[in-house]
N, C-alpha and C positions, 0 to 999 in steps of 0.2 A: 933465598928466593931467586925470580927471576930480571932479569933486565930487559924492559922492551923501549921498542924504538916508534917513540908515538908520530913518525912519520907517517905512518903505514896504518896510522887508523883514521878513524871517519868522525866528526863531529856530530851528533845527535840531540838538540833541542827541543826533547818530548813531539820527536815524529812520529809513535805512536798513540799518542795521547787518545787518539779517538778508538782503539784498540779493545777499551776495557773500561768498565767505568769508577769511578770512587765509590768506594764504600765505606761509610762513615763509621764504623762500627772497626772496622780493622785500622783506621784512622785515630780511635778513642784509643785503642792497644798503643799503637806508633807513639803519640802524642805522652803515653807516659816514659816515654826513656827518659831517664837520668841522669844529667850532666854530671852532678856531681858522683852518681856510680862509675862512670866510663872516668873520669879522672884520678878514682881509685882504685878499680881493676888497673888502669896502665900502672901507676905508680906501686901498689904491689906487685907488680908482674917484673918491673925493671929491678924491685930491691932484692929478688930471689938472685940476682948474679946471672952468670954465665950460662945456659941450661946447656950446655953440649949434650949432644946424648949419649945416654948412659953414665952425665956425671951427678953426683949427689944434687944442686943446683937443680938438675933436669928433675930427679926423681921426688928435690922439694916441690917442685913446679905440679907436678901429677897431684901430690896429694892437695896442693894451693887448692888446685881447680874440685877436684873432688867434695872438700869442705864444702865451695862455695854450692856445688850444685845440691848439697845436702842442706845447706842454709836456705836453697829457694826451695826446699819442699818435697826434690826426689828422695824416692825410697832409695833401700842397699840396694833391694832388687832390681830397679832400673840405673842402676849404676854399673857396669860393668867394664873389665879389664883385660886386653889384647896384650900381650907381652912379647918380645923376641929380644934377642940379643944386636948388639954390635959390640964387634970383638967378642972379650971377653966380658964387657959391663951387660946388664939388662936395662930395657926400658920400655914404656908402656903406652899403646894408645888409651884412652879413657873414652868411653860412650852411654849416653845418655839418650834414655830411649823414651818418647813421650807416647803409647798408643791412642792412633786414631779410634775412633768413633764408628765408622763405616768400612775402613779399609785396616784393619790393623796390621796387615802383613806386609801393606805395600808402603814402601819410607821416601819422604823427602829427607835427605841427608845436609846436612849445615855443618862445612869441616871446615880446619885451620890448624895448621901447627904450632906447637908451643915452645918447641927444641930452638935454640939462637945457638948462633957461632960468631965468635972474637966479642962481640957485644951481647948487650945487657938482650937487646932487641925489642926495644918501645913499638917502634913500628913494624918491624920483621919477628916475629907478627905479633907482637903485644897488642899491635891494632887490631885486627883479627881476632885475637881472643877474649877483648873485650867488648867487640861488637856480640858475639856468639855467646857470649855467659849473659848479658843485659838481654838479647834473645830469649834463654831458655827461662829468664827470671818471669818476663812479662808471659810468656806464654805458657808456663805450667800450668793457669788454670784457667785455660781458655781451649773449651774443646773443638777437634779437628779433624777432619774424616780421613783421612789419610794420617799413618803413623810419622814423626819425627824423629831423626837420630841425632844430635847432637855431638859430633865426634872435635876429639883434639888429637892430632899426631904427633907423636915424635919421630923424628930421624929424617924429617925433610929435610935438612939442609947437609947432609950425606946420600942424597938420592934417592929422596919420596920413600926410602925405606917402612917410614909407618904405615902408609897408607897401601905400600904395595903388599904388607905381609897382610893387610884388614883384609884385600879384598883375596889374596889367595884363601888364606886361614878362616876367613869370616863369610864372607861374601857370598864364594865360591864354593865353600866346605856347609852347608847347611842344604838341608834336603827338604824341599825342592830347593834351588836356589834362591838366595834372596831378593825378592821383588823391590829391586828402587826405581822411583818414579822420575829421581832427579837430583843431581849432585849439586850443591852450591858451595863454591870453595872462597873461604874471602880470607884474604892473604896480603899483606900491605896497603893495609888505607889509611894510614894515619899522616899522610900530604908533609907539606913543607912550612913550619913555622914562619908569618912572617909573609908567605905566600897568599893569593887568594885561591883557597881550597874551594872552588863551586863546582865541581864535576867529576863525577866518577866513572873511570873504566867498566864497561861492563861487557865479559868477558864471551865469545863462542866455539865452537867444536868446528873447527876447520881444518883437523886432520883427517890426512889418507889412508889412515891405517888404525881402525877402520875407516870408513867414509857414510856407511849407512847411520849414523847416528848423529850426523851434521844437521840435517835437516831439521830434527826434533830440538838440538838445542839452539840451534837458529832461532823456532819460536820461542824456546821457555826465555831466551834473552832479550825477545825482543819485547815481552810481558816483563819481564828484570827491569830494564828500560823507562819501561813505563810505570810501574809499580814506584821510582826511584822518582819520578814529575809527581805520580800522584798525592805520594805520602812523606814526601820533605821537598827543597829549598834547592836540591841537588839538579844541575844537567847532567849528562850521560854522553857519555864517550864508548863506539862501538869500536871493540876487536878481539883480538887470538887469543885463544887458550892456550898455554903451554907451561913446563915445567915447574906445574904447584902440584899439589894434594890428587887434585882431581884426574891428573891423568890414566894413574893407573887403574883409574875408574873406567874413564875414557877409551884404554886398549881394551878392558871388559865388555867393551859394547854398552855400556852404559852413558845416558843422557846427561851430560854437564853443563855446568856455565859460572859465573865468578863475578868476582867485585875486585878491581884494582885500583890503585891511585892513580890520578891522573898528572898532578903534579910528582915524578919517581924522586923520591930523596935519593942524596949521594952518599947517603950517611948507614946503608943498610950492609951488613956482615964488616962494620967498626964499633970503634969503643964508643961513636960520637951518637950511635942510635937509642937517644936518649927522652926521655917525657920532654927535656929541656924544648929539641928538635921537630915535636910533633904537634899536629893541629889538634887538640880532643874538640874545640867546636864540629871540625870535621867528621869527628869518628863518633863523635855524639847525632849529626846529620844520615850519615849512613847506616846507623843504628835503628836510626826511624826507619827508611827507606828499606832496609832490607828485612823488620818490623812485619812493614804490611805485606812486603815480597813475599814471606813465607807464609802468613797466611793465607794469599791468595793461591800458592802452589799447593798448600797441605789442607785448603778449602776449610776456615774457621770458620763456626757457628754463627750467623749473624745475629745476634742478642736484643732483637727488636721486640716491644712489647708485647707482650706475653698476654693475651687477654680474653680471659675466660666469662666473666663479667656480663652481667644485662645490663639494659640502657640506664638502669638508676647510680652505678657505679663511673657512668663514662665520664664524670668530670671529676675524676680524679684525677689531682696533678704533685710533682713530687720537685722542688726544686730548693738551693738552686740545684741543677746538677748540667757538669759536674758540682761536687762538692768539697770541701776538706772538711770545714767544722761539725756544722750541722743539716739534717734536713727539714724540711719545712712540707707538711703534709697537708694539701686542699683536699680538705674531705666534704664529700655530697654534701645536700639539706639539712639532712638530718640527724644534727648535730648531738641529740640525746642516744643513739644508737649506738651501744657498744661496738668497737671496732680493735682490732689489732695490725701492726704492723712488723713482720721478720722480713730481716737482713742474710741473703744468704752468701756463698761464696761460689764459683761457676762449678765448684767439684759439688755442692751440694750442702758442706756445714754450715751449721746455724750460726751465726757472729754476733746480734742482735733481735731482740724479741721484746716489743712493749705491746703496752695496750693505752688504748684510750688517752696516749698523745700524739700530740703535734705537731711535736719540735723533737727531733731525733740528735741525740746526741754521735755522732761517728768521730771523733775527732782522736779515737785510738784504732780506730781500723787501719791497716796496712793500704797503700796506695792499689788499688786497684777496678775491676771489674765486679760489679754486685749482680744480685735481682735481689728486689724489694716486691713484697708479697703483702697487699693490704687485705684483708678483709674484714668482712661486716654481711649482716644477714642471710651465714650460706652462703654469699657470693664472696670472689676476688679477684683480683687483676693484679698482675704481675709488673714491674716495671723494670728495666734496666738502671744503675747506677754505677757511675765513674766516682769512686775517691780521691781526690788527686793528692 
């Protein structure tokens, strides 16, 4: 990765705060990251070894990730594979492509590299990779109007090699060319053990070459920024973008911006870049924040109630929620009137279906986003539900 010199940046204490506002619904998504996932993504990531690329290590690492994204629900089809060489080994970017709703051509991209050199690479970027997989988990079924790409590179640490063959080979070579709306590259954030982690780099396009594409990621950073106050615990640290994933995006004339650590380990491209050496409360924090960031860039559905219902339904209430065990159904007056109540999931499958109770058993549902769909007389009203 890179080393920068945080002389040269600027302290930001949610100075945009008044920019945007919270929305509490991309807040319910943030609010389910997973401590103890982001402590097992790192911890597998470090036991794979060495990942040089193109060494067997690197090429267990592709299939690691691949599993997982198979475990949270993408198809083969959205799974796809970018290959080139170095030297004579091969190796692989991996992309995971979520279609919007509205925009399906046009992509918010979320990239990071998975290749490490001399170390294991917990932080460089085992941090990165487990903010971006706890990412794709929480938002596979949370629709978005703008498409999602979910990429992992290899050969960044031999010079952005993955990322520069995507955007010639990928990017470039697709007819018309590929519409991206915004590159977010997050690359070392897993802070200094032992440190207090409460702020995050957050990265802009402040190079010459080009120049016309400064401007745009000016703002999407400074929404980055703000996204980072509104949906965790994190301050923000503005500056440069340079020598990650993103650039040779960046020379494409394409819109970037990033996540770095703000506290820089000494410990990145050694053997010492170890889970031992890194904060997961940290990278469990920015996991949130960058959470609602993509939301708000790739514009999620806000899952506000759903209500189709005349006035005899409106005191319908469904709590508690969130929920884990059970739900608790206040249904109208008219308590002898047969009524039903289904559980769906944001893609649309049925999860649960009763009738004419009260007390909803969910305590096997998967942690996530519902709608719950009551009716009774011809009528129904829809309602949101958080599993926690």
């Amino acid at each position: 990765m890179k080393m920068k010199n945080l002389l040269f940046s600027v302290l930001f204490l949610g100075f945009f705060a008044n920019s945007q506002t919270f929305n509490q619904d991309y807040a319910n998504v943030a609010n389910l990251v997973s401590q103890t996932n982001i402590n097992t993504y790192l911890q597998d990531f470090e036991a794979l070894g060495v990942k040089t690329t193109g060494s067997i290590a690197n090429n267990n690492a592709y299939n690691w990730l691949r599993n997982k994204y198979l475990f949270f629900g993408y198809s083969e089809t959205e799974i796809t594979k970018d290959s080139f060489n170095y030297g004579a080994q091969s190796t692989s970017n991996i992309i995971v492509t979520k279609t919007g709703t509205k925009y399906p051509n046009t992509y918010i991209i979320v990239c990071g590299h998975y290749d490490t050199i001399t170390g294991t690479g917990a932080n460089d970027n085992g941090s990165g990779i487990s903010v971006i997989l706890e990412l794709a988990r929480l938002l596979k079924n949370v629709p978005t109007e703008y498409s999602i790409k979910f990429i992992n590179f290899s050969g960044e640490e031999q010079g952005l090699l993955g990322s520069a063959h995507y955007v010639s080979n990928v990017v470039n070579a697709t007819s018309p060319k590929m519409s991206i709306r915004l590159v977010l590259n997050i690359d070392e954030v897993g802070g200094i053990k032992g440190q207090t982690n409460d702020t995050i780099t957050c990265e802009r396009d402040e190079s010459n070459n080009p120049s016309s594409n400064n401007s745009a990621s000016n703002t999407f950073t400074q929404q980055l920024m703000n996204c980072v106050t509104l949906y965790s615990n994190l301050k923000t640290n503005l500056s440069y973008a340079y020598a990650s994933d993103y650039m040779p995006f960046q020379s494409n004339g394409e819109i970037i911006t990033g996540l770095f650590e703000y506290n820089e380990t000494p410990y990145a491209h050694t053997v010492n870049d170890t889970y031992s050496n890194v904060d997961p409360v940290y990278i469990y924090n920015i996991a949130k924040a960058t959470t609602g960031a993509v939301q708000h860039f790739a514009i999620a559905s806000q899952m506000l109630s759903l209500d189709t219902a005349k006035e005899a339904l409106k005191n319908f209430k469904v709590s508690p929620n969130p929920a884990k065990d059970y739900l608790q159904l206040e249904i109208p007056s008219n308590k002898n009137q047969k009524f039903s109540f289904m559980i769906t999931s944001l893609e649309g499958k049925t999860v649960s279906k009763t009738e004419n109770q009260i007390r909803i058993d969910i305590s096997k549902l998967p942690k996530g986003v519902y709608l719950g769909t009551f009716k009774m007389d011809n009528q129904q009203i829809t309602k949101k539900i958080i599993v926690e």
